[in-house]
Every structure is written in structure tokens, then in C-alpha cells.
BAFI-3210 file (N, C-alpha, C; in Angstrom, 3 decimals, decimal comma, padded with zeros to 6 digits):
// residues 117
n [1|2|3|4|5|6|7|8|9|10|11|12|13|14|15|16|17|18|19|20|21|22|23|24|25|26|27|28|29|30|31|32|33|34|35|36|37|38|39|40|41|42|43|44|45|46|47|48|49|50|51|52|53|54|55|56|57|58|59|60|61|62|63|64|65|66|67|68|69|70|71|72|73|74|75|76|77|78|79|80|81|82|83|84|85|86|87|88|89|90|91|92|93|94|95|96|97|98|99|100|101|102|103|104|105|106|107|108|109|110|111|112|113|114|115|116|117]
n.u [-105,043|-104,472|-101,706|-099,661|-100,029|-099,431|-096,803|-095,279|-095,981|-094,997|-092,088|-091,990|-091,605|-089,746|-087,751|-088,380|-087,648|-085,305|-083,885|-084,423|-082,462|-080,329|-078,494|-077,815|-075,469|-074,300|-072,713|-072,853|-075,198|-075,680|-074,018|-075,043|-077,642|-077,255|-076,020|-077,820|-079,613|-078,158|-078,349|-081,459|-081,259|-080,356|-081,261|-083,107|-085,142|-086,487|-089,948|-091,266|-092,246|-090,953|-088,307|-088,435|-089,030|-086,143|-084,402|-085,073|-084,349|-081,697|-080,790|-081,251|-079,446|-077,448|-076,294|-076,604|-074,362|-072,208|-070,335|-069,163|-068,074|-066,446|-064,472|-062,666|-059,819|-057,039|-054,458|-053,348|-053,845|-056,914|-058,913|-062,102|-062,139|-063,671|-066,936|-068,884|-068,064|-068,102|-070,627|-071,638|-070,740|-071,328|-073,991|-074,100|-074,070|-075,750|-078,287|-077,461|-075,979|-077,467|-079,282|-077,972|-077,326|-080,225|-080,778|-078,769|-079,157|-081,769|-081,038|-079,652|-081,610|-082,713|-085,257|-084,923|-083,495|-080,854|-078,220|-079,416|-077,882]
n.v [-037,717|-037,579|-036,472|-038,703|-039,594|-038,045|-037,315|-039,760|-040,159|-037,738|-038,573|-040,950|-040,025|-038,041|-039,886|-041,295|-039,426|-038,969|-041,285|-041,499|-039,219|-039,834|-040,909|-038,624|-036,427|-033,453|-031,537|-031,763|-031,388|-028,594|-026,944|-027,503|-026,565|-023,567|-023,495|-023,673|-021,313|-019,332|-019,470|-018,806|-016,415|-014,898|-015,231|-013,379|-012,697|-014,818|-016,146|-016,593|-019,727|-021,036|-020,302|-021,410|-024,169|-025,148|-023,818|-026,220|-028,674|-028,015|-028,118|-030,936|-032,021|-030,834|-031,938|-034,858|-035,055|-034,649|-036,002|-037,317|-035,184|-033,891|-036,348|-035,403|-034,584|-032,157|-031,550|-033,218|-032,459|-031,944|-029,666|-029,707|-031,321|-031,905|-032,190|-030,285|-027,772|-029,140|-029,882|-027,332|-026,132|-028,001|-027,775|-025,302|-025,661|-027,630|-027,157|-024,809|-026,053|-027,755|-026,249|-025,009|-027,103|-028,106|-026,073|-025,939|-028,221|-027,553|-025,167|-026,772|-028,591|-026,940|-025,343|-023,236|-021,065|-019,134|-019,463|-017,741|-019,018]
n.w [044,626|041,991|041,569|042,273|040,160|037,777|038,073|037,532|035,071|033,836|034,893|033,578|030,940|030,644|031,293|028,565|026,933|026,998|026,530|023,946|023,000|023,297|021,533|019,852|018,677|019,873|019,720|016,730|016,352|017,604|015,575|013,064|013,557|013,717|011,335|009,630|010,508|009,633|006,730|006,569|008,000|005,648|003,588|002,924|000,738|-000,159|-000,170|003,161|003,872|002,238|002,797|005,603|004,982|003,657|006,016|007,564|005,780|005,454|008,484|008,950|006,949|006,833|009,491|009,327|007,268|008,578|009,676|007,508|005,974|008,018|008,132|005,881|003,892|003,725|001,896|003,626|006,180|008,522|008,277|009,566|011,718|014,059|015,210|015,176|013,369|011,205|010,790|010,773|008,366|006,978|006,508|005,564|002,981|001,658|000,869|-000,853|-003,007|-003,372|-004,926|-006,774|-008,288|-009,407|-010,700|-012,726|-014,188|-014,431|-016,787|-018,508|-019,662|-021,438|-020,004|-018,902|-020,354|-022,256|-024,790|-027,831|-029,766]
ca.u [-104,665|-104,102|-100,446|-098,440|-100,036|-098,929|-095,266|-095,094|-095,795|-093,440|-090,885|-091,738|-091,727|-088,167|-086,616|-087,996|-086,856|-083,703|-083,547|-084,138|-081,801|-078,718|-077,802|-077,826|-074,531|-074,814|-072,329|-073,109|-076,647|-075,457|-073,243|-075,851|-078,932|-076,138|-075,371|-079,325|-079,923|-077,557|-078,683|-082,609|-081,643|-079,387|-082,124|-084,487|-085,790|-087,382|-091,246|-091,139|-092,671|-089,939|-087,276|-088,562|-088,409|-085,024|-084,259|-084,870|-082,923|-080,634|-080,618|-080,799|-079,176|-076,060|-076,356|-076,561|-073,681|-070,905|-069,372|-068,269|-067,409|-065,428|-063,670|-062,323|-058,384|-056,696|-052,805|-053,111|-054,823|-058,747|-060,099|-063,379|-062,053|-064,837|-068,146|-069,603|-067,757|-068,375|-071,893|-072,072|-069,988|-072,520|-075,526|-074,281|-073,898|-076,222|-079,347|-077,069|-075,043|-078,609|-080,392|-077,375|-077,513|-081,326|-080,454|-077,662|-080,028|-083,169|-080,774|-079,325|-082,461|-083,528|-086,183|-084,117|-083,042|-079,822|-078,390|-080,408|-077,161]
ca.v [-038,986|-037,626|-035,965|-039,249|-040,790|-037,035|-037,400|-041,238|-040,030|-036,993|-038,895|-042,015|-039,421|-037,731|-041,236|-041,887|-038,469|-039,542|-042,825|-040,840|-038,079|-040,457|-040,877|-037,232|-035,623|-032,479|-030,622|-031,165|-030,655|-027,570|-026,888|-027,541|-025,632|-022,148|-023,247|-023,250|-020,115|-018,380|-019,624|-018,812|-015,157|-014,368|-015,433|-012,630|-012,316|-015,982|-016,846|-017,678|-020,701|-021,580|-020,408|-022,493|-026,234|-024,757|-023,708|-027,444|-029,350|-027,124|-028,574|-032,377|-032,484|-030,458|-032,779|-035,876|-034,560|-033,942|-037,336|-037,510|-033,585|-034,512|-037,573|-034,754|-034,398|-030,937|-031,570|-033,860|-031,919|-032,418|-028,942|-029,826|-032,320|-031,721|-032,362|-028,892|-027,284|-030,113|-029,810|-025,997|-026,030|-029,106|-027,300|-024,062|-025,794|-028,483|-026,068|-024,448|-026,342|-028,846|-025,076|-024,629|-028,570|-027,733|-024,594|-025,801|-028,824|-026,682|-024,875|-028,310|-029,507|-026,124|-024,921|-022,039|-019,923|-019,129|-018,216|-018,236|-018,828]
ca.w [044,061|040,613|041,692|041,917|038,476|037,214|038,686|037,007|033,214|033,857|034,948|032,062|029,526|030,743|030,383|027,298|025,967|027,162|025,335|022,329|022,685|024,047|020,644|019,345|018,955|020,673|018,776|015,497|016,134|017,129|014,290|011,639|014,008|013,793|009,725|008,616|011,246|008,963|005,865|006,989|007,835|004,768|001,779|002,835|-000,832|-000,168|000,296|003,891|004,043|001,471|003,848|006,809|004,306|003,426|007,193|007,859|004,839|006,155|009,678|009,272|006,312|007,591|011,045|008,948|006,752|009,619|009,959|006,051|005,996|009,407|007,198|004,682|004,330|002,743|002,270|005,161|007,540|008,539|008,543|009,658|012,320|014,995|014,132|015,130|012,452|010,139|010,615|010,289|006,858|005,343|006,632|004,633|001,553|001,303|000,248|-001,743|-003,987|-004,008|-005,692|-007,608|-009,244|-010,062|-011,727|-013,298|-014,816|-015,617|-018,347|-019,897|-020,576|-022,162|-019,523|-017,891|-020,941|-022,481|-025,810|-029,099|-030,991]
c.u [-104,079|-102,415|-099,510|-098,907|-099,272|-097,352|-094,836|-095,217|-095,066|-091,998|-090,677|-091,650|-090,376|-087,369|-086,902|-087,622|-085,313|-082,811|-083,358|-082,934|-080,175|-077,986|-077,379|-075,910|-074,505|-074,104|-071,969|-074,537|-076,142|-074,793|-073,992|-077,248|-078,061|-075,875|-076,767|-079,735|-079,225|-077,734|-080,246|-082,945|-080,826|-080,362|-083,567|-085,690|-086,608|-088,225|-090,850|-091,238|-091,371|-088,656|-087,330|-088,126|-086,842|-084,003|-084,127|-084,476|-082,200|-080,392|-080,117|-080,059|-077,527|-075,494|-075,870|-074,969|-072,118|-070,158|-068,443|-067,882|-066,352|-064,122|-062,816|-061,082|-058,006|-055,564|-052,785|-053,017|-056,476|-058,755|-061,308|-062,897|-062,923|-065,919|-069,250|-069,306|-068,316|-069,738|-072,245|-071,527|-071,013|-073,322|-075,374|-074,393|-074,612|-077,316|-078,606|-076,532|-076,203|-079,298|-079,502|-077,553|-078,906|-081,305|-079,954|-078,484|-081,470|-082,243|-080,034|-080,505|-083,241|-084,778|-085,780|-083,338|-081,968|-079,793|-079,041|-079,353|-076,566]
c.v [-038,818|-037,144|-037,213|-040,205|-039,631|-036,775|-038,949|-040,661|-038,888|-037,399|-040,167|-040,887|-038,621|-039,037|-041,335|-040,481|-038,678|-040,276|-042,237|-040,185|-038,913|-040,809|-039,887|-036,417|-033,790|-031,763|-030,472|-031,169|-029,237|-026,761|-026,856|-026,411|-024,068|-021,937|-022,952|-021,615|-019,238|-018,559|-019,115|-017,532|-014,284|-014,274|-014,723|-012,531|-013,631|-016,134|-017,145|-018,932|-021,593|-021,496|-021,250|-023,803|-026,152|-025,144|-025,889|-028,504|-029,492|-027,915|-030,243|-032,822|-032,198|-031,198|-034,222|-035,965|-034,810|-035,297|-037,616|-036,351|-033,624|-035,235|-036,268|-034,301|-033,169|-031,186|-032,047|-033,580|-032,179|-031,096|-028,958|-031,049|-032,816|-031,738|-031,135|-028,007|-028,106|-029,834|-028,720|-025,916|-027,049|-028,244|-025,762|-024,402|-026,409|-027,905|-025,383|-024,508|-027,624|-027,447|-025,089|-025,796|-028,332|-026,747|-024,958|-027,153|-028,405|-026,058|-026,122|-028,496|-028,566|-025,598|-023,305|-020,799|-020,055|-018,720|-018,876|-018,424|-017,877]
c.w [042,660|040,859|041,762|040,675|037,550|037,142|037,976|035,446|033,323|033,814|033,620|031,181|029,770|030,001|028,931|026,389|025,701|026,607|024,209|021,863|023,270|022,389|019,370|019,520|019,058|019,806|017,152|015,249|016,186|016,603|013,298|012,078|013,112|012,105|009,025|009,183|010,346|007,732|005,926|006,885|006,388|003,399|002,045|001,925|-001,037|000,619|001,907|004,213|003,093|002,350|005,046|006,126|004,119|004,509|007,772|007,155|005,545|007,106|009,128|007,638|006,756|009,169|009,850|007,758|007,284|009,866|008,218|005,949|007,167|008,687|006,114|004,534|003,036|003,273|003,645|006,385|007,704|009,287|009,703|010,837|013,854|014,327|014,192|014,284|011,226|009,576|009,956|008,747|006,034|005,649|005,786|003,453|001,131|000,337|-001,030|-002,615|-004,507|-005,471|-006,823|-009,212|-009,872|-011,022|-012,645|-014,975|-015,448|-016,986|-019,255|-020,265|-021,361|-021,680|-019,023|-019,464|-021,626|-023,646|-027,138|-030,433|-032,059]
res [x|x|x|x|x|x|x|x|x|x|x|x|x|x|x|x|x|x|x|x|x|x|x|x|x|x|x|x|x|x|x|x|x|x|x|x|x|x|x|x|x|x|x|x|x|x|x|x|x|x|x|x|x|x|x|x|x|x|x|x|x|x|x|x|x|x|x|x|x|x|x|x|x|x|x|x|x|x|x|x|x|x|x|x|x|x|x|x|x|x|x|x|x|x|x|x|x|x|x|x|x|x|x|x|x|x|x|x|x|x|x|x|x|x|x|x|x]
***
């Protein structure tokens, strides 16, 4: 008796994965998965646990990214005019031009060093 209540929440829980995932663009998920994967294995010299929060910035920020990086015109061409590229190009930079802005603001305000004049 338990096999068709087991076959009923299998199949409710397909659909509602389904529901979820119907509005996922497939290739700039995987465009941004491929841009943190290469950002993830490249910063060896970082804490793991720091590389994983990174690793996932990385992801949904480079996913969430790919429709205005998409939008982006060079001498009136669009580069980036697919959103699997789009994605992969935000998801390389996002981590890294966010570390760079922190950096770049720890030495203005005089925490980070520099010259003694």
C-alpha cells in the first residue's frame, strides 16, 4: 500500500521542481556555474571555506549579471550577445573587481598602507 503514496510525492515533487526550474535560464546558469568553476580553481592561495562563499558570489551573481552584460554594445557590436557568455564574463569579474573596490577603499581611508611621504 505504501508504493502508490511513494509514486504520488515523487511525481508531486518532480512537478514542483519543475515549476521552479521553468524559469531558470539554462545557459547562463551554465555560463556563470563554468565562470566561478574557474575562478574557484585559479585562487588556490585562498582559505577554502573562503573560496567556496566566493565560488558562490561567483555563481549567482554572474547568473544574475548576464542580461545587463548581454545589453553591452562595443562599436556597435554586442560581444556578449548570448547569455552563456554573458554570464561566464560577469561571473569572472564580479568577485574580482568587488575584492579589487575593497582593496582599493581599505587604502583611501588609510587602513591598507602606503607611502609615509
Amino acid at each position: 500500500m505504501s508504493e502508490p503514496s511513494g509514486v504520488v510525492v515523487a511525481g508531486a515533487v518532480g512537478v514542483g521542481m519543475a515549476g521552479v526550474l521553468s524559469g531558470v535560464n539554462g545557459e547562463a546558469a551554465v555560463g556563470a556555474l563554468f565562470g566561478a568553476l574557474i575562478y574557484f580553481t585559479t585562487t588556490a592561495e585562498l582559505p577554502l571555506l573562503r573560496r567556496v562563499f566566493f565560488f558562490v558570489a561567483s555563481f549567482v551573481m554572474g547568473y544574475m549579471f548576464a542580461p545587463a552584460i548581454g545589453e553591452i554594445e562595443v562599436m556597435g557590436a554586442r560581444p556578449f550577445a548570448f547569455p552563456g557568455p554573458a554570464a561566464f564574463g560577469a561571473s569572472l569579474l564580479v568577485v574580482t573587481i568587488s575584492l579589487a573596490a575593497i582593496n582599493r577603499r581599505g587604502l583611501a581611508d588609510g587602513k591598507g598602507g602606503g607611502n609615509d611621504g
